[in-house]
DSSP file (Angstrom, degrees, kcal/mol; ACC not computed):
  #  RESIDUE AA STRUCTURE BP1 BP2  ACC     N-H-->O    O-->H-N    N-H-->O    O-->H-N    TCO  KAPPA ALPHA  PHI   PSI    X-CA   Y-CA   Z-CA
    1    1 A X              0   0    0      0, 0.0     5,-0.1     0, 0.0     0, 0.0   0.000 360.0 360.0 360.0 124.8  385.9   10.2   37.7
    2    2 A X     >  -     0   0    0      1,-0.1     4,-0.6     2,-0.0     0, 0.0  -0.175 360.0-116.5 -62.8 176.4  386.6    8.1   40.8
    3    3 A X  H  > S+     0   0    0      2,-0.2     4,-1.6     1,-0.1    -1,-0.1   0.650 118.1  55.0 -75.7 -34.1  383.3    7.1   43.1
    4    4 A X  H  > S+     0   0    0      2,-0.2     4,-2.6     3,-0.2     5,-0.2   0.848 105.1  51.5 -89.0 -37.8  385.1    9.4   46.2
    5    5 A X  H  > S+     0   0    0      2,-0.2     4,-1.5     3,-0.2    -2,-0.2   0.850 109.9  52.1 -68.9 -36.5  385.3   12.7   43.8
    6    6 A X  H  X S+     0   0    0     -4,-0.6     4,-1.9     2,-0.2    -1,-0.2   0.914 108.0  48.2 -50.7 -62.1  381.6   12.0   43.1
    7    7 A X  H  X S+     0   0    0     -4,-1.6     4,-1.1     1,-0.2    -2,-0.2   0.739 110.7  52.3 -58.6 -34.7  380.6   11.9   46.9
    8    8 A X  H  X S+     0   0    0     -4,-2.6     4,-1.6     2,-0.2    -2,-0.2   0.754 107.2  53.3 -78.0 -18.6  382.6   15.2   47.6
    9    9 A X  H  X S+     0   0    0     -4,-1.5     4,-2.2    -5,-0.2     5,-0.2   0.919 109.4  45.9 -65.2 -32.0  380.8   16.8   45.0
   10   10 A X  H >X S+     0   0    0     -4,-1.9     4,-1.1     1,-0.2     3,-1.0   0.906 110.1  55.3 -44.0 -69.6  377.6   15.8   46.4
   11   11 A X  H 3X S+     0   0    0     -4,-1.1     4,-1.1     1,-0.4    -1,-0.2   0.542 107.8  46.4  -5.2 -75.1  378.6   16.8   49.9
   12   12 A X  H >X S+     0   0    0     -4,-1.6     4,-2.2     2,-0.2     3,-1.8   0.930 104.1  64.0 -51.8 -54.1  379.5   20.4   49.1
   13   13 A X  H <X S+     0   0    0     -4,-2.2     4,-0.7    -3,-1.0    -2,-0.2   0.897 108.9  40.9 -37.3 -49.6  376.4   20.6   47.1
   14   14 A X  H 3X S+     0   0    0     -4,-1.1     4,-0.6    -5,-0.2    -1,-0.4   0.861 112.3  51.9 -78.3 -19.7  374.6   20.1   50.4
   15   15 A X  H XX S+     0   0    0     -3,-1.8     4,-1.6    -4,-1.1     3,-1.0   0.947 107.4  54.5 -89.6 -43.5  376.8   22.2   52.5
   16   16 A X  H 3< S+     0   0    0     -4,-2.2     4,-0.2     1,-0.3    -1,-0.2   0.633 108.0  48.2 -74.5  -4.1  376.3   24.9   50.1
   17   17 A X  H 3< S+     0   0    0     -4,-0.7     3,-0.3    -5,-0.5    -1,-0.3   0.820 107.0  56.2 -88.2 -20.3  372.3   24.5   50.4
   18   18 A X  H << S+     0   0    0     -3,-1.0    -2,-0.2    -4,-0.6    -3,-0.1   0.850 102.9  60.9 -95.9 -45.5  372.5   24.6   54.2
   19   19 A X  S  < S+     0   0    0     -4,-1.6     2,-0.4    -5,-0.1    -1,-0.2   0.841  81.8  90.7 -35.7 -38.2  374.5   28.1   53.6
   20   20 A X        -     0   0    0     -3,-0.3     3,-0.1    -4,-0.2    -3,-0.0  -0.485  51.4-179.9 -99.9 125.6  371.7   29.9   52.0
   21   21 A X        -     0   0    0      1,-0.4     2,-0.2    -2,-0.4    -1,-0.1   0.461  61.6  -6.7-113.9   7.4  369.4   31.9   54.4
   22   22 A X        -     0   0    0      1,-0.0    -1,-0.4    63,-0.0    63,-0.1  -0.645  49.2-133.0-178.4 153.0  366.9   33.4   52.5
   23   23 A X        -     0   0    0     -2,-0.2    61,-0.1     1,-0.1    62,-0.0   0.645  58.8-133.0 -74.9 -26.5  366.1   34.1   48.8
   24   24 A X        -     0   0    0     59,-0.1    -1,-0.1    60,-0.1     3,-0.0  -0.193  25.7 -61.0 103.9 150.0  365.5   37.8   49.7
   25   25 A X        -     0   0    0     -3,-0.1     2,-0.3     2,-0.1    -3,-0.0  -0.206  51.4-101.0 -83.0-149.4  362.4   40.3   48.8
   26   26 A X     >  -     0   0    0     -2,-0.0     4,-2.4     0, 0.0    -1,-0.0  -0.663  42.2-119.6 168.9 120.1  361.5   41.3   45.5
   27   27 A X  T  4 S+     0   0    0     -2,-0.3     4,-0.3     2,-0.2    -2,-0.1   0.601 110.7  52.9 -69.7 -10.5  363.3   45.2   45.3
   28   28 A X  T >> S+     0   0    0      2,-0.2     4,-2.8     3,-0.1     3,-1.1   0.904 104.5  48.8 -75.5 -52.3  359.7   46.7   44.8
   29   29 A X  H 3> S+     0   0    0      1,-0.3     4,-2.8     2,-0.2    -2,-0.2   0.933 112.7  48.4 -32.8 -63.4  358.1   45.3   47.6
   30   30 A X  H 3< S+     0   0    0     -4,-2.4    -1,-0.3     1,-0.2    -2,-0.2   0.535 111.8  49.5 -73.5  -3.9  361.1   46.4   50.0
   31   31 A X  H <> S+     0   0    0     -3,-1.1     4,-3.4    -4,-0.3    -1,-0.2   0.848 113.0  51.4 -74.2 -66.1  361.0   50.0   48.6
   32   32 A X  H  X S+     0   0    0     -4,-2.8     4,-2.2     2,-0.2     2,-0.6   0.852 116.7  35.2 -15.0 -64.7  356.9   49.8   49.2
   33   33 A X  H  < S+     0   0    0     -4,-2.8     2,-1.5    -5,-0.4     3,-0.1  -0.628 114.5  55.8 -99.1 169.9  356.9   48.7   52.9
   34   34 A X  H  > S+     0   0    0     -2,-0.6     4,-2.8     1,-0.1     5,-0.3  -0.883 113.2  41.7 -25.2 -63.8  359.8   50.6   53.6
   35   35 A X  H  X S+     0   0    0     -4,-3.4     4,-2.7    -2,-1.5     5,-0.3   0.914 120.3  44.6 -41.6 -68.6  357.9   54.1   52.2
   36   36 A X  H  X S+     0   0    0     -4,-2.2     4,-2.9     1,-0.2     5,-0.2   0.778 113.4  46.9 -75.9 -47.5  354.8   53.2   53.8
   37   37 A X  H  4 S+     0   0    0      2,-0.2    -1,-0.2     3,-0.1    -2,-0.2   0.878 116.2  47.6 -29.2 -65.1  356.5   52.0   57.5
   38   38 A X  H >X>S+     0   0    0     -4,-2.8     4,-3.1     2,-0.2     3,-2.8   0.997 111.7  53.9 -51.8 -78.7  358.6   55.4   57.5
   39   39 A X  H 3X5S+     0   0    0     -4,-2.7     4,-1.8     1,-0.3     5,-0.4   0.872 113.0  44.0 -23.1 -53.4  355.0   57.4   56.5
   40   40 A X  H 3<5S+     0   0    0     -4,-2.9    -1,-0.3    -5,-0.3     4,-0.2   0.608 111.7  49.4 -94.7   4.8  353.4   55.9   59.3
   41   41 A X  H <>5S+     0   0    0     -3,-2.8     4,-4.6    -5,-0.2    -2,-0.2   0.756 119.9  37.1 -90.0 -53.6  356.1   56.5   61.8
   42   42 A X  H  X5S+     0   0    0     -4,-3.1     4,-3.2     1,-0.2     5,-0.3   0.904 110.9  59.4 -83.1 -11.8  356.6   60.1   61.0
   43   43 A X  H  X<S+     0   0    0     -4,-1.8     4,-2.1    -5,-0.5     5,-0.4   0.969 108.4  46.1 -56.3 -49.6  353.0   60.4   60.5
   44   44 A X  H  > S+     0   0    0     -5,-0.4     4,-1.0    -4,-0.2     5,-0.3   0.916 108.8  56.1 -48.5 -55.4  353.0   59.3   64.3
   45   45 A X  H  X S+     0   0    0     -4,-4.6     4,-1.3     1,-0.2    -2,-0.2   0.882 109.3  48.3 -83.5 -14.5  355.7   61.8   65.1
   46   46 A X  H  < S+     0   0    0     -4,-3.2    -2,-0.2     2,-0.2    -1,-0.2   0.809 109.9  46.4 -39.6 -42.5  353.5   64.7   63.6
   47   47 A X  H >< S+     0   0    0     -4,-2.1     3,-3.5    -5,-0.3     4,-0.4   0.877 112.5  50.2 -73.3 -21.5  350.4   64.1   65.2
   48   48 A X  H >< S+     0   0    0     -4,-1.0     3,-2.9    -5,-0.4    -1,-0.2   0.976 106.8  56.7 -79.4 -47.6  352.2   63.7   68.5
   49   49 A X  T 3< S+     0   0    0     -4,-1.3    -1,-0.4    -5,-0.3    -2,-0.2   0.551  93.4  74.5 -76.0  17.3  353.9   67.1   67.7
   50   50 A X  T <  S+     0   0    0     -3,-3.5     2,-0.3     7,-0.1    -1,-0.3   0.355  70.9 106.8 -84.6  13.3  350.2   68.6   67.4
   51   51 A X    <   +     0   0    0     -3,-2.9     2,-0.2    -4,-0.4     5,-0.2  -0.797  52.1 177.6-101.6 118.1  350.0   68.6   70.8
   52   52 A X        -     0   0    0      3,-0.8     5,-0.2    -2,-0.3    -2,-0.0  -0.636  46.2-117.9-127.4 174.8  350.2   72.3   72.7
   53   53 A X  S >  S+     0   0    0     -2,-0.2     3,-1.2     1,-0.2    -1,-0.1   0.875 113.7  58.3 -82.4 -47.2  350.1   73.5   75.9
   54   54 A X  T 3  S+     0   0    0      1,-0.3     2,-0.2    -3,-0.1    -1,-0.2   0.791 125.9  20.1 -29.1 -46.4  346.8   75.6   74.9
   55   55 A X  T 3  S-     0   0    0      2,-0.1    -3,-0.8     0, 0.0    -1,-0.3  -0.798  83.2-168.7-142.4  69.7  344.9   72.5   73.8
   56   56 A X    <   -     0   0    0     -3,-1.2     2,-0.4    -2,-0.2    -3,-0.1  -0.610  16.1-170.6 -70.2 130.9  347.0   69.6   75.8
   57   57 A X     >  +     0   0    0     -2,-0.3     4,-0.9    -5,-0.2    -2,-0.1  -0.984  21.9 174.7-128.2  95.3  345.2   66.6   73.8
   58   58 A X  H  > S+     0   0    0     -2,-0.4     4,-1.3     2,-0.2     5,-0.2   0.459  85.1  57.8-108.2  -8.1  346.1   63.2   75.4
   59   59 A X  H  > S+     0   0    0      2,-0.2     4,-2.2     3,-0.1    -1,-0.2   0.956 115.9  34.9 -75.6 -49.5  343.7   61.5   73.0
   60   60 A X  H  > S+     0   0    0      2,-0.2     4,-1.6     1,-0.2     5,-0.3   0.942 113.6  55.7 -69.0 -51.5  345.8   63.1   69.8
   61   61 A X  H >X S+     0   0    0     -4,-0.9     4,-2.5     2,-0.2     3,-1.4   0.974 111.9  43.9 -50.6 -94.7  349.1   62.6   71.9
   62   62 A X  H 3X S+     0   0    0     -4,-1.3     4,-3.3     1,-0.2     5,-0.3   0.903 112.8  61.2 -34.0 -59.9  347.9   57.9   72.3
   63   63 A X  H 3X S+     0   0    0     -4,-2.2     4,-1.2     1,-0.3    -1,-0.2   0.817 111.6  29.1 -45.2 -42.4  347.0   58.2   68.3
   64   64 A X  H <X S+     0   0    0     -4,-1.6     4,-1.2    -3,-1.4    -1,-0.3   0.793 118.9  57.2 -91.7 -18.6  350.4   59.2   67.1
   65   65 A X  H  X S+     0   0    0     -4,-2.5     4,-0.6    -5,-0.3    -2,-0.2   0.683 113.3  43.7 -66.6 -19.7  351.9   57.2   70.0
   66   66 A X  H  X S+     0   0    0     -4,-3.3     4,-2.0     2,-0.1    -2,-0.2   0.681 113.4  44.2 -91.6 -31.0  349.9   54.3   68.5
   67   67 A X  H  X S+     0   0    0     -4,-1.2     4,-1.5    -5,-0.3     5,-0.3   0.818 112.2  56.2 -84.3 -17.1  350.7   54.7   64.7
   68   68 A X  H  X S+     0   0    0     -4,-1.2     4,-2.3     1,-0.2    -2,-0.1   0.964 115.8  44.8 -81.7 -43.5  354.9   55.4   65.8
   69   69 A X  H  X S+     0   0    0     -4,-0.6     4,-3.6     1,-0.2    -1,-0.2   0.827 107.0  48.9 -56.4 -50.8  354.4   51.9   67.5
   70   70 A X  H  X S+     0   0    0     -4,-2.0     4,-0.9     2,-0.2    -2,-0.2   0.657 109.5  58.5 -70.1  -2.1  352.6   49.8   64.9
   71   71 A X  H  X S+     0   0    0     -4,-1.5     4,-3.0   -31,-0.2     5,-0.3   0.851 116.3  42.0 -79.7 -51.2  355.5   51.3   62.3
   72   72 A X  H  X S+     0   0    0     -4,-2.3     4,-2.8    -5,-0.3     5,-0.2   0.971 105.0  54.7 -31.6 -89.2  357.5   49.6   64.7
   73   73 A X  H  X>S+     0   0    0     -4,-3.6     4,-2.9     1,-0.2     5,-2.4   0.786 116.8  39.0   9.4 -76.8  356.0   46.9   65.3
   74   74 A X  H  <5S+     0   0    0     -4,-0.9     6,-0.4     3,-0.2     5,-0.4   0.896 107.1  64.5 -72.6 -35.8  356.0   46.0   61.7
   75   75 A X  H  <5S+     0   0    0     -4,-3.0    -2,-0.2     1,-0.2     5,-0.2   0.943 119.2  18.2 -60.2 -53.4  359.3   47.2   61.0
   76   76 A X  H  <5S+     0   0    0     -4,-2.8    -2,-0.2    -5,-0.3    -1,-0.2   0.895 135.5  14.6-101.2 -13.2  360.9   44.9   63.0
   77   77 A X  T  X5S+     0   0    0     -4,-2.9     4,-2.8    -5,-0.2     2,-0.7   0.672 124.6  51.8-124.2 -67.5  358.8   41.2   64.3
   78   78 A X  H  ><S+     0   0    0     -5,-2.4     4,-0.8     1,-0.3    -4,-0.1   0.495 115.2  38.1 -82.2   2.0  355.8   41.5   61.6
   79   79 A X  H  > S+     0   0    0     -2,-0.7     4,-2.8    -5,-0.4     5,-0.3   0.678 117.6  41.1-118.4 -48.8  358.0   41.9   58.3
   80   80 A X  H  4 S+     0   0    0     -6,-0.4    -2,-0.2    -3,-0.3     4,-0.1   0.804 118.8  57.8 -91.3 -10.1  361.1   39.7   58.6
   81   81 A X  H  < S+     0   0    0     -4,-2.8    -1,-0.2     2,-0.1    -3,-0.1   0.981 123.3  19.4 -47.5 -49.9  358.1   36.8   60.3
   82   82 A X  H  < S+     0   0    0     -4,-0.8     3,-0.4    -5,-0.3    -2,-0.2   0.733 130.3  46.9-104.1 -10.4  355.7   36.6   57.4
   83   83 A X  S  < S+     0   0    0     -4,-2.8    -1,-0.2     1,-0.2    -3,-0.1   0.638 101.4  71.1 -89.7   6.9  358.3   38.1   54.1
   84   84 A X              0   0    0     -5,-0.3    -1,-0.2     1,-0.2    -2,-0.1   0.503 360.0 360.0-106.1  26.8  361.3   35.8   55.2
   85   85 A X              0   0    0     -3,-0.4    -1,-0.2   -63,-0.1    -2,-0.1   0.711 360.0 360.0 -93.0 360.0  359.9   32.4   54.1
């Protein structure tokens, strides 16, 4: 094996590390936070749908408007920051 066959093997070797963009989660983990993300989003769209004209509740009405947002939140910027490293 010539000296140049050697050096293209390297080469590729490194262009094919450069390729790879994440090892990925663990399929329990992403089943876990997935359940629990989804639970607290529609948990958020329940409370908000306890809200009647009878008993208009703007306190109950922020609480699920707050959990529907931190499901968010996490679901997109706080999950793929701290699992994709």
């Amino acid at each position: 094996m010539s000296n140049q066959h050697v050096a293209d093997a390297t080469r590729a070797e490194a262009r094919e590390d450069e390729n790879v963009t994440s090892k990925g989660n663990g399929l329990v983990l992403s089943v876990v936070l997935s359940f629990v993300l989804f639970a607290l989003f529609a948990g958020g769209l329940y409370v908000m749908g306890l809200i009647s004209m009878d008993n208009p509740s703007v306190l109950t009405f922020c609480g699920g408007l707050a959990m529907c947002i931190v499901a968010l939140l996490g679901t997109f910027d706080l999950v793929p920051r701290f699992l994709s490293k």
